[in-house]
GUMARFI-850855 format. One line per field, with one value per residue (C-alpha): x, y, z. Coordinates in pm, whole numbers, plus 32768, in hexadecimal, padded with zeros to 4 digits. Each point is the difference from the previous one (the first is absolute). Example, Ala and Ser with C-alpha at 12.3 -4.5 7.8 and 13.67 -1.06 7.14 Angstrom:
x: (84CE 8089)
y: (7E3E 8158)
z: (830C 7FBE)
END
This chain:
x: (F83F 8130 7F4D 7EAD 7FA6 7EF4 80F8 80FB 7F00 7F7C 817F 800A 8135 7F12 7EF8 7E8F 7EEA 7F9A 7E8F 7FE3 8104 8004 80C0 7F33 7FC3 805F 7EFD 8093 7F96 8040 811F 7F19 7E92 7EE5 7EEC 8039 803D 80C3 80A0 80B0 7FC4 813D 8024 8191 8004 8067 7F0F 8017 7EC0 7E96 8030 8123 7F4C 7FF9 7EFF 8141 7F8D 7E88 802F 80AE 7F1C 7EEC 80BE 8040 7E9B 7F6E 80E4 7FA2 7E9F 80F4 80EA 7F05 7F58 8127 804F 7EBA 7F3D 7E83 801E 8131 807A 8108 80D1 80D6 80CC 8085 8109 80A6 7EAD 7F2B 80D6 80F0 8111 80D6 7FF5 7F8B 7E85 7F60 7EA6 7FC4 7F16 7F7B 7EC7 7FEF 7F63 7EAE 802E 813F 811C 7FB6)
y: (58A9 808B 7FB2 8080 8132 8069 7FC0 8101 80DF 7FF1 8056 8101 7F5F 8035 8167 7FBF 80F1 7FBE 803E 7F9C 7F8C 7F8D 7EF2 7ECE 8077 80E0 8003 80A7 8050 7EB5 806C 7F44 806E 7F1E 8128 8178 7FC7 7ED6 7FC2 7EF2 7FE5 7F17 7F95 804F 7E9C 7F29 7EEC 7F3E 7FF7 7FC2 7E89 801F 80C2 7F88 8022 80E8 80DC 8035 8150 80A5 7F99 803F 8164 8027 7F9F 80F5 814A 7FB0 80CC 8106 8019 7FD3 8129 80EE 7F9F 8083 7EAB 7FDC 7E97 7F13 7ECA 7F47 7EA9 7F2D 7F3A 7EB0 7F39 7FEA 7F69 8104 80F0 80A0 8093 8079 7EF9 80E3 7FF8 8164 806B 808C 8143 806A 811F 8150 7F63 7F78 7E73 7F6F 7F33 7EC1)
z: (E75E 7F63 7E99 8023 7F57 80C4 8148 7F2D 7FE2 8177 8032 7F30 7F3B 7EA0 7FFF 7FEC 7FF8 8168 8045 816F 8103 814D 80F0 7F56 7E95 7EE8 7ED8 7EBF 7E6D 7F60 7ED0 7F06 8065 7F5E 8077 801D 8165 804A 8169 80A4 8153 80AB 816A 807F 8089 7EB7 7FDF 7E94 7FCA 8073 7FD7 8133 8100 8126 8149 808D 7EC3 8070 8094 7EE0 7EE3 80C7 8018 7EAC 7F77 8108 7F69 7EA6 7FEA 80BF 7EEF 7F10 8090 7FE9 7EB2 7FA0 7FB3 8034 7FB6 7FCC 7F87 80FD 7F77 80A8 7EE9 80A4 7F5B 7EB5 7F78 80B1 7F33 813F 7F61 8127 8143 8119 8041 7F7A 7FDA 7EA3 804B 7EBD 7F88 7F5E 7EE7 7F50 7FCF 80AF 7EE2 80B9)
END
């Protein structure tokens, strides 16, 4: 989508602080952390959100969900927090399903 931020971002048309990268996901230090570590873990295929996925999806969130203690790991977290924000009323800001990875810290904002 030639609006999508996150699409911009897997295109490297705007920078992020890329944490992890390969052909079906990039995860990268959310800009406006809400724990001291804070990452956004996005799949390259733009789906809206977790309210559109469709069977056809299966595969890749069952990929992504499966990487996240990886990441996790390597980002030095013993435990974690992950959020999936779905819709305007869920409180999704940008309209490409993302899994909010967030630790580092005692008690979590939310």
């Amino acid at each position: 989508m030639s609006d999508c931020i996150f699409c911009k971002i897997i295109d490297d048309e705007i920078p992020s602080s890329k944490v992890y990268e390969n052909e079906q996901i990039l995860v990268f230090k959310d800009i406006a952390p809400k724990a001291p570590v804070h990452l956004l873990m996005i799949p390259k295929k733009h789906i809206p959100s977790l309210a559109e996925v469709t069977a056809d999806d299966s595969d890749l969130l069952g990929y992504m969900l499966s990487k996240v203690p990886e990441i996790a790991k390597t980002a030095g977290l013993k435990g974690f927090r992950t959020i999936i924000n779905t819709g305007k009323e869920g409180g999704q800001i940008v309209f490409h399903i993302h899994i909010h990875i967030l630790g580092g810290g005692g008690s979590l904002p939310f």
